[in-house]
N, CA and C of each residue as an Amber inpcrd file, in Angstrom:
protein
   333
-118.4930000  89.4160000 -43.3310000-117.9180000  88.3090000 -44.0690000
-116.4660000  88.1170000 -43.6440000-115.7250000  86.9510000 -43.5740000
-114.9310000  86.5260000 -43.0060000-114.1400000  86.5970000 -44.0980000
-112.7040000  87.0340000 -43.8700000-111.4520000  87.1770000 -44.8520000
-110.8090000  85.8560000 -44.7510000-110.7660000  84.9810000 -45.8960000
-110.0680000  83.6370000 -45.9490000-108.9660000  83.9730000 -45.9690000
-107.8920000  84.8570000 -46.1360000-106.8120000  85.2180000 -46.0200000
-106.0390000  85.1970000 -44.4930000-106.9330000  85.8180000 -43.5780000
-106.6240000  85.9590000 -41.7240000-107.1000000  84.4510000 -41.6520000
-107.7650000  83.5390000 -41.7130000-107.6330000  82.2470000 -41.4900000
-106.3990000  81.7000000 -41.9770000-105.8050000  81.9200000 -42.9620000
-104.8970000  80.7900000 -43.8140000-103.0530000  82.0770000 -43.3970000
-103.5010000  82.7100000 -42.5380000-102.4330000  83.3390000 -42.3360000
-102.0230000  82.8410000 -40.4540000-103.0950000  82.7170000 -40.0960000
-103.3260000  82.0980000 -38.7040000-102.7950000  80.5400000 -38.8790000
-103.2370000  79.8380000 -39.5540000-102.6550000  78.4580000 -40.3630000
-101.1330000  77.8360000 -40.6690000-100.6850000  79.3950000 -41.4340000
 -99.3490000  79.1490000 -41.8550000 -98.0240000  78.5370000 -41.0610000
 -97.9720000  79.5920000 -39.7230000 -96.8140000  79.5850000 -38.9240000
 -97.1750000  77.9840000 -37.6310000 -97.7610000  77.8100000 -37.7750000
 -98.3010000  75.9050000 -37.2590000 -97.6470000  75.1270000 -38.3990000
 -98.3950000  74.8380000 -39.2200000 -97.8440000  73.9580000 -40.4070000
 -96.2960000  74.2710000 -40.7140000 -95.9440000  75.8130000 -41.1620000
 -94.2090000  75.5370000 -41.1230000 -93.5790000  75.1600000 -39.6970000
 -93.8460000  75.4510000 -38.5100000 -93.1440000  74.7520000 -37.1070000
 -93.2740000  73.2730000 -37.4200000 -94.5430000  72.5460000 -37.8200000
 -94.4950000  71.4360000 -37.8500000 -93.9590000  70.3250000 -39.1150000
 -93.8880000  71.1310000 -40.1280000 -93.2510000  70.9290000 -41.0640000
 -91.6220000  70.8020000 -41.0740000 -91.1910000  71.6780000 -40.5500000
 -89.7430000  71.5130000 -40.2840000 -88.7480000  71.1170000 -38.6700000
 -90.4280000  71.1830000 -37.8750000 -89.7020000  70.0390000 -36.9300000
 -90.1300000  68.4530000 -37.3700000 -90.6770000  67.9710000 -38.3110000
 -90.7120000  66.7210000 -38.9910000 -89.4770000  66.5100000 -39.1320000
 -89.4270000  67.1980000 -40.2620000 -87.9440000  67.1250000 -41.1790000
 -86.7760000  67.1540000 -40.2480000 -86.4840000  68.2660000 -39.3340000
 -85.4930000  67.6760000 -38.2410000 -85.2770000  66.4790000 -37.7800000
 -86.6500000  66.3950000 -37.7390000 -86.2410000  64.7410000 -36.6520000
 -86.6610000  63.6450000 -37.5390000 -86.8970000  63.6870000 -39.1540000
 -86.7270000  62.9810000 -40.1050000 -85.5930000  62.9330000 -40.4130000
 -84.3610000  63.8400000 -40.6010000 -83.1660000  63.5330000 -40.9420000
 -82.1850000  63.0030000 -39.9560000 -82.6930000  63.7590000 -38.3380000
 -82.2220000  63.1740000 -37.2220000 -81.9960000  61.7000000 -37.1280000
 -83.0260000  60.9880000 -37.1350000 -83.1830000  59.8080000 -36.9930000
 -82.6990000  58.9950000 -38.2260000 -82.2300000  59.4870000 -39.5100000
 -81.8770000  58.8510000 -40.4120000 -80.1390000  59.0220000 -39.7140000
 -79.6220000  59.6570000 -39.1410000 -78.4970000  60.0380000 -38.9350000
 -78.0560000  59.2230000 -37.7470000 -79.0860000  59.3140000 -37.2410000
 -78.7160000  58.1340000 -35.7530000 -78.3860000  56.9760000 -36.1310000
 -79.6890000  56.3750000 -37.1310000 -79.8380000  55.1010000 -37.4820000
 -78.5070000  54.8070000 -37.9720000 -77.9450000  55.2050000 -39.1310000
 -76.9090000  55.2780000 -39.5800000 -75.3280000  55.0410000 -38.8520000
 -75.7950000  55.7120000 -37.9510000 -74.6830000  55.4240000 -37.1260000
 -74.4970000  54.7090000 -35.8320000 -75.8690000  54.0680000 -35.7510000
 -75.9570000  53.5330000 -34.3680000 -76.2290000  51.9040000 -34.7260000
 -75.9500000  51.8700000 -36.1460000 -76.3860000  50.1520000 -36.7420000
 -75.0860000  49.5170000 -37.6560000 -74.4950000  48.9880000 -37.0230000
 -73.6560000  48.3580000 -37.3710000 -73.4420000  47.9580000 -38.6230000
 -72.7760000  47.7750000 -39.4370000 -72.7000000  47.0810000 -40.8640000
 -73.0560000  45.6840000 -40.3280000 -74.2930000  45.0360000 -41.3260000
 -74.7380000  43.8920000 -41.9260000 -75.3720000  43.0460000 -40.7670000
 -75.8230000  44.2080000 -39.7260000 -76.9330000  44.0540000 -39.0310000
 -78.5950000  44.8280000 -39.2960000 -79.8940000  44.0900000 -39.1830000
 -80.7970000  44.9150000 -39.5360000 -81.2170000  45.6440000 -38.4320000
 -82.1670000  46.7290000 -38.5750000 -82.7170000  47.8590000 -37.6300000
 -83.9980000  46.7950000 -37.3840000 -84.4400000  46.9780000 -36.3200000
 -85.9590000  46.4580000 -35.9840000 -86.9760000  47.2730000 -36.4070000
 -87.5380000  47.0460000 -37.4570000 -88.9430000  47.6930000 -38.0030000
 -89.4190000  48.1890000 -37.4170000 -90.0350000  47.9180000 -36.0400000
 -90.6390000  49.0510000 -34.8760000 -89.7550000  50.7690000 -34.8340000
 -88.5140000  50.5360000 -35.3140000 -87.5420000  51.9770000 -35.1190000
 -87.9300000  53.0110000 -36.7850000 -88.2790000  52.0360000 -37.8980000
 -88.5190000  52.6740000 -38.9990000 -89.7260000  53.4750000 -38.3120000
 -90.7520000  53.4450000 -37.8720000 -91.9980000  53.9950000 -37.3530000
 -91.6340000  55.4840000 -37.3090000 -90.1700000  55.7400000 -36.6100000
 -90.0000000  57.3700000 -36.7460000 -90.0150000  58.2670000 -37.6180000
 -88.8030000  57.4640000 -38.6040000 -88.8060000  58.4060000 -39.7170000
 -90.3680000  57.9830000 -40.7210000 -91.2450000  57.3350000 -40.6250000
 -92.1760000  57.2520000 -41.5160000 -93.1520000  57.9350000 -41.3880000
 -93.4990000  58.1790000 -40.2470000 -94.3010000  59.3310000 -39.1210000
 -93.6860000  60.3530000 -39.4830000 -92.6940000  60.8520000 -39.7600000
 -91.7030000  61.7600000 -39.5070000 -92.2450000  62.6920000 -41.0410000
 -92.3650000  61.5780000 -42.1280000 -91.9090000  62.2080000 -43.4810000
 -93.2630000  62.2500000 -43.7080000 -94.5250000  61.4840000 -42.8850000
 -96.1280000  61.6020000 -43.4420000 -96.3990000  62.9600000 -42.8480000
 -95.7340000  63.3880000 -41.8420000 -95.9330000  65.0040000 -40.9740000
 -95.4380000  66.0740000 -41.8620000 -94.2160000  66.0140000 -42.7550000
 -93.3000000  66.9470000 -43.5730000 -94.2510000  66.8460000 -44.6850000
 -94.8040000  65.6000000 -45.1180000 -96.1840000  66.0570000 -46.4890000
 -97.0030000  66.1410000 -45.9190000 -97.6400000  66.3450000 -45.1650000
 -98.8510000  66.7700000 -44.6850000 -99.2630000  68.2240000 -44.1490000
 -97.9960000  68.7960000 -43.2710000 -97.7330000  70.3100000 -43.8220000
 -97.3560000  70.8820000 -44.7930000 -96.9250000  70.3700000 -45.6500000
 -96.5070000  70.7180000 -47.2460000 -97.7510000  70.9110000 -47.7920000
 -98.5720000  69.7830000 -48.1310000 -99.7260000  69.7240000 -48.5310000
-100.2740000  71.3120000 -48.2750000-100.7080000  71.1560000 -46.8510000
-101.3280000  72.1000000 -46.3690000-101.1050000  73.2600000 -47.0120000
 -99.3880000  73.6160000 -46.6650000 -99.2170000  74.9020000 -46.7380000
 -99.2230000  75.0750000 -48.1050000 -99.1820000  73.9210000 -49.2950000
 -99.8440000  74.3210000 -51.1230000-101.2330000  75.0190000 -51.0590000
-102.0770000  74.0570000 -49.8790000-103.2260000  74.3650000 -50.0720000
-103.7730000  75.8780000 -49.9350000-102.9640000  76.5270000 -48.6480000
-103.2280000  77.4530000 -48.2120000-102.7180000  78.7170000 -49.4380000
-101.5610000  78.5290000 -50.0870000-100.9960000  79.2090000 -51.0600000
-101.7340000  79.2580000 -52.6410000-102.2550000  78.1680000 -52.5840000
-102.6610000  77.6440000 -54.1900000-104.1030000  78.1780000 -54.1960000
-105.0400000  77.1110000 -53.3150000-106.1580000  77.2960000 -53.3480000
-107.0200000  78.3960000 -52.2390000-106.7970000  78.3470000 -51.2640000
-107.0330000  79.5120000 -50.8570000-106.9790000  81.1800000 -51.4750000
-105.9580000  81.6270000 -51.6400000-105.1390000  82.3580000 -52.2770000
-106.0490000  82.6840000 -54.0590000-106.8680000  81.8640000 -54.6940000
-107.3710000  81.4790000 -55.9980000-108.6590000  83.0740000 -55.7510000
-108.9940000  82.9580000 -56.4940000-110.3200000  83.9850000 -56.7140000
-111.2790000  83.0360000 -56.8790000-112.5380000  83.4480000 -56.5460000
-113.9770000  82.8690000 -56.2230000-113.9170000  81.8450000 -57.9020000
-113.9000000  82.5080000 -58.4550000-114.2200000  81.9200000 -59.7400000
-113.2870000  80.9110000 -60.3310000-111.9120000  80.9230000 -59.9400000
-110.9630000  79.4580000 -60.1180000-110.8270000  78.7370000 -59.4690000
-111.3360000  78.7160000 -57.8270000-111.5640000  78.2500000 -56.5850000
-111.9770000  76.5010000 -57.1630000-112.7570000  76.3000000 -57.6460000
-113.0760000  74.8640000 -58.0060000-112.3660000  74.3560000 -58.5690000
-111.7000000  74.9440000 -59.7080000-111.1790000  74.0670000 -60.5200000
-109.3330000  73.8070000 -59.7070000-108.5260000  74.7260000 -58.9180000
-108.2260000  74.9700000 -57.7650000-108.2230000  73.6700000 -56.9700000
-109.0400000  73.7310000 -56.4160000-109.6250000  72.7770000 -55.2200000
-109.4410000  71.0720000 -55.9370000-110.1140000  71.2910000 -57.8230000
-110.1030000  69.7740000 -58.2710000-108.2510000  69.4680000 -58.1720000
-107.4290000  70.2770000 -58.7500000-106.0410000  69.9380000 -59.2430000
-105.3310000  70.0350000 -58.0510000-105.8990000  70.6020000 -57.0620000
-104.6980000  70.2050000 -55.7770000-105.2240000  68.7890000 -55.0200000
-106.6580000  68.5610000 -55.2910000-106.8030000  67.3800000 -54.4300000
-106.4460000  66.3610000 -55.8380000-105.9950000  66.5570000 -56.9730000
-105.5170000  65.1410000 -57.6200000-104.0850000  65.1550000 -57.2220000
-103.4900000  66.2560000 -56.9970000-101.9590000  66.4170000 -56.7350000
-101.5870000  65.4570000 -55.3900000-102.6370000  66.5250000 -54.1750000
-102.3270000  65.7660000 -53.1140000-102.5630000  64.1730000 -53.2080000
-103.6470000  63.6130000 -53.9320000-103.7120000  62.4180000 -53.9960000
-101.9980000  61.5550000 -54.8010000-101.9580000  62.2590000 -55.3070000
-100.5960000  61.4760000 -56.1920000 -99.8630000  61.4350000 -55.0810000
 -99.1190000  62.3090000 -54.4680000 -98.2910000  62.5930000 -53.7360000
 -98.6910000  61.7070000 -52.4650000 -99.7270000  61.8120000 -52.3450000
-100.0000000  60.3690000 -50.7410000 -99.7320000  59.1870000 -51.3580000
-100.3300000  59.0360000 -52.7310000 -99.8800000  57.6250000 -52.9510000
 -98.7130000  57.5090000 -53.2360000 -97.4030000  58.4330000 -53.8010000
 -95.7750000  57.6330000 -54.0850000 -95.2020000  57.7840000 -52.7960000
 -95.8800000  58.6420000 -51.4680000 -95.2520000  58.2890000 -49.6040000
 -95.9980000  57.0130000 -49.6590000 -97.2080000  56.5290000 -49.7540000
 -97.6310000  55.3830000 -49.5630000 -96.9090000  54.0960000 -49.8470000
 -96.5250000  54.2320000 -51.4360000 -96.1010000  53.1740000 -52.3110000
 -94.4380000  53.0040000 -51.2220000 -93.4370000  54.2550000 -51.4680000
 -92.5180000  53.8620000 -50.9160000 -92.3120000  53.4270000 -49.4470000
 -93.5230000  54.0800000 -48.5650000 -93.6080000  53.3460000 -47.2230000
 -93.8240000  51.9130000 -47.2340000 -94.6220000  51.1170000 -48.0070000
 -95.3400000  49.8620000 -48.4230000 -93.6120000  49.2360000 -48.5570000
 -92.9430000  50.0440000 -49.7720000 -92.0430000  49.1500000 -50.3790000
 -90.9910000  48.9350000 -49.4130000 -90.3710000  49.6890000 -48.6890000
 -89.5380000  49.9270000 -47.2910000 -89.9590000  48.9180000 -46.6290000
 -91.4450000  48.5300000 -45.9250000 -91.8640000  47.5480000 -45.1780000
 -91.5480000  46.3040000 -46.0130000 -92.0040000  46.0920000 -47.3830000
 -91.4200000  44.7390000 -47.5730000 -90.5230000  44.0490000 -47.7320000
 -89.6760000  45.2470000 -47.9210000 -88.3050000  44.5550000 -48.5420000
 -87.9440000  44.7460000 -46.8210000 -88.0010000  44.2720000 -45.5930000
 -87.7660000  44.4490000 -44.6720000 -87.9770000  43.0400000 -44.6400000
 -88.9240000  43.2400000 -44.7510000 -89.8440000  41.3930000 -44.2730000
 -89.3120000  40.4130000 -45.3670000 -88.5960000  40.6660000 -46.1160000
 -88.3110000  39.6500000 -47.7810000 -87.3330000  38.6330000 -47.1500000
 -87.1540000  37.0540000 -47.5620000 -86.3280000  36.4520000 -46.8190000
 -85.0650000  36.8230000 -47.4400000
């Protein structure tokens, strides 16, 4: 029988590299932008693409690495109920990156 533990330990050190090279080059690029855009000129929407990519990669190893901590980590017998409350979590959490990615794009496009 296979130890879910040596899987989700094999797991870990991927998701944090990729987790916090997101975030590098999520704050990177907020830092560039910042300084490479003139006052009361706009950025071209094609350049937001980085940091939005950037911050869906930083929750998406986050996610993960809850998952690997929370539910993995659970005993056979809380494992479900486990599994129900992190996938309503993760769902919340995709939808307020969703909502504020959505809202970023429109107020871009607003005349």
């Amino acid at each position: 029988m296979k130890d879910p533990g040596h899987s989700s330990n094999r797991l870990r050190k991927p998701l944090l590299i990729l987790e916090f090279t997101a975030l590098a080059t999520l704050l990177g690029s907020m830092l560039w932008f910042g300084s490479s855009t003139p006052p009361g000129e706009v950025l071209a929407p094609a350049w937001l693409l980085i940091p939005a990519v950037a911050s869906l990669l930083v929750f998406t190893s986050f996610i993960g690495l809850m998952y690997l901590r929370w539910v993995v980590a659970a005993g056979a017998e809380r494992q479900n109920r486990h599994k129900l409350i992190f996938a309503l979590m993760a769902l919340t959490m995709s939808s307020v990156w969703l909502y504020g990615i959505a809202n970023t794009w429109i107020s871009l496009n607003a005349p």
